[in-house]
C-alpha positions in Angstrom: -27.5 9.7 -12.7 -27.4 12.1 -10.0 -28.4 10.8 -6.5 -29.9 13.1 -3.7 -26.7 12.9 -2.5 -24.9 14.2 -5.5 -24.9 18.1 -3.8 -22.8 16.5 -1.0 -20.9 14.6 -2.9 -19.9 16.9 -5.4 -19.0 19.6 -2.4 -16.6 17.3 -1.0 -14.9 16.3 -3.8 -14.5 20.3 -4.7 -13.1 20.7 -1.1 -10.8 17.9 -1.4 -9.3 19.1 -4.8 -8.9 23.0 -3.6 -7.3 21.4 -0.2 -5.2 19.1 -2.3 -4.3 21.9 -4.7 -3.7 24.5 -1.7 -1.0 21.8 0.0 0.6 20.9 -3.0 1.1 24.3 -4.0 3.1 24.8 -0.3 4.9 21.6 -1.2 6.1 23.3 -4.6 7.3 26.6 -2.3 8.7 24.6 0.7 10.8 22.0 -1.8 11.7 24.1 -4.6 12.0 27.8 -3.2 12.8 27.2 0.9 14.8 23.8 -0.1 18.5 24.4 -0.2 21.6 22.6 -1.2 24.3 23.1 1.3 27.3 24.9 -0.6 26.1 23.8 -3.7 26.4 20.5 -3.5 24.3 17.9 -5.2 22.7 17.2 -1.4 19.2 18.6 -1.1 17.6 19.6 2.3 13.9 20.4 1.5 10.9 19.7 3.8 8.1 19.4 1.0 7.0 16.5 1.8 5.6 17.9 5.0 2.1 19.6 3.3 1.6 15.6 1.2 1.7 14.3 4.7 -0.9 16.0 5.1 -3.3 15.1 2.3 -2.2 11.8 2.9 -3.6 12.0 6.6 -6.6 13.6 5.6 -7.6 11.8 1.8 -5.2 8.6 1.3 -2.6 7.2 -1.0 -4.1 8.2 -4.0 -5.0 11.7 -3.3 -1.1 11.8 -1.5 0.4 10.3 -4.8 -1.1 13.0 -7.1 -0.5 15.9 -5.4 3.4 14.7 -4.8 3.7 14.1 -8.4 2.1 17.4 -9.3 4.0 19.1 -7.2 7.1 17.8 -8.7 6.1 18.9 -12.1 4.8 22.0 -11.2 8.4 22.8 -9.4 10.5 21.0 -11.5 8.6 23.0 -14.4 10.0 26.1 -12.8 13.0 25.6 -11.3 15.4 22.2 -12.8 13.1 21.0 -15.8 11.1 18.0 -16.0 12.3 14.2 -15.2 9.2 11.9 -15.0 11.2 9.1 -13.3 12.1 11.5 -10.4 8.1 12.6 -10.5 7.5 8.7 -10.2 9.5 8.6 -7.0 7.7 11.4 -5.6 4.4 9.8 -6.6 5.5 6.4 -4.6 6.5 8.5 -1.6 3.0 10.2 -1.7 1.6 6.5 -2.3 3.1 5.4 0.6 2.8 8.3 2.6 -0.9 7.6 2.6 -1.0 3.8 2.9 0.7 4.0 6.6 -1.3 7.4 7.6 -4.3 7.6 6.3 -6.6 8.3 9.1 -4.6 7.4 11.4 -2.0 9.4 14.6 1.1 6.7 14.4 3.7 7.1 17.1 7.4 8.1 16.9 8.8 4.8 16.3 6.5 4.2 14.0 7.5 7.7 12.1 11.4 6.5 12.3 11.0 3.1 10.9 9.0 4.8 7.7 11.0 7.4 6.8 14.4 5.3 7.1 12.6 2.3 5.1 11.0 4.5 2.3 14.2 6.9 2.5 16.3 3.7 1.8 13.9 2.2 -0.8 12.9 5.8 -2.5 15.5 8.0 -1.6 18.4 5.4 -2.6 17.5 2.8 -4.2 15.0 4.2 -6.9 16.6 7.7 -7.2 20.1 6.1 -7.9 19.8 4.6 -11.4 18.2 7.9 -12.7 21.2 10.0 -11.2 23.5 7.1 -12.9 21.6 7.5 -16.6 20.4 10.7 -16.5 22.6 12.9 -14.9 26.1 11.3 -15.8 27.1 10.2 -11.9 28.9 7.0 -11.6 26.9 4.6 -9.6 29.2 4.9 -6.8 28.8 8.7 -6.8 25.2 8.3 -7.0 24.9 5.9 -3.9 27.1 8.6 -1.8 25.3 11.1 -3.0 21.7 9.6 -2.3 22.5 8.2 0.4 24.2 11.2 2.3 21.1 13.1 0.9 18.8 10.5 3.1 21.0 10.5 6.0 20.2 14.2 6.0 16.4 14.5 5.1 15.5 11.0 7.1 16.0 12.9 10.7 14.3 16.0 9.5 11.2 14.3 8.0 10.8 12.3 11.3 10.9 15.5 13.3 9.0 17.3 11.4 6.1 15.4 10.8 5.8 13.7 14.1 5.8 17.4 16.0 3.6 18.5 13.1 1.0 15.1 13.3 1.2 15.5 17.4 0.5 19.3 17.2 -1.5 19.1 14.5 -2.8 15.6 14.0 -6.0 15.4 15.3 -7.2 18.7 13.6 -6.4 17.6 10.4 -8.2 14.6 11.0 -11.0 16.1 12.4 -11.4 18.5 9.2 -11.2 15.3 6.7 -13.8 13.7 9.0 -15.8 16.7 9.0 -15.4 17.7 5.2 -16.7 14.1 4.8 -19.9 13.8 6.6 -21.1 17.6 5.0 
């Protein structure tokens, strides 16, 4: 049944989906088209985890968790082809993402000690086995690998979404806030 509320309701829900849609779809570019793998290498520089900080500022870890896993599809779609346990990962990064910002400016230390405990735990420990059965890597090549790959991205995540959460922070939580009360 439809409250006198539903208008609202409904308009925020619409304005969270095109946001959600709008930074996933800069995830997608940012990962898959401005990523790059230094000389060809297996390592992967990429900052598209940067726009899924943001919906997980702004909507949670369950609005953060779609839209990484979408975006993964959507760019893996394109680009490498699909692999639904790499998706997963990106789906728990987005899960967590949310769960330590949601609503909330966090401080640098706080930003290290995230991205080197979910790079550890997503980054090496989950990604490994699927780089061991899926791609054909020994499980010592796939440690090296994911691990060099998180010593690589860990110090560019932290930079880039601390600067971006103290430059930006407070306007993105402003516009949730906002978009919430309309």
């Amino acid at each position: 049944m439809l409250t006198t509320n539903s208008p609202t309701k409904v308009r925020v829900l619409i304005q969270r989906i095109v946001m959600s849609a709008v930074l996933t779809a800069m995830s997608v570019v940012l990962c898959r088209f401005l990523g790059f793998s230094p000389g060809g290498t297996a390592f992967r520089v990429e900052i598209g985890f940067l726009p899924i900080a943001a919906v997980a500022m702004m909507y949670g870890p369950v609005w953060a968790g779609v839209s990484y896993g979408v975006s993964d599809l959507l760019g893996a779609a394109i680009t490498t082809g699909i692999n639904p346990f790499i998706t997963l990962c990106k789906v728990l990064f987005g899960i967590l993402l949310g769960l330590c910002f949601y609503g909330k400016k966090r401080g640098f230390i706080y930003h290290t000690v995230f991205f080197i405990l979910v790079g550890a735990a997503v980054d090496i420990l989950c990604m490994t086995p699927i780089f061991v059965h899926y791609f054909g890597y020994t499980t010592d090549a796939a440690l090296i690998t994911r691990a060099a790959t998180a010593a690589i991205n860990t110090p560019v995540r932290i930079a880039l979404f601390y600067l971006t959460q103290k430059g930006l922070g407070d306007k993105i939580l402003k516009y949730s806030t906002k978009t919430a009360e309309k």
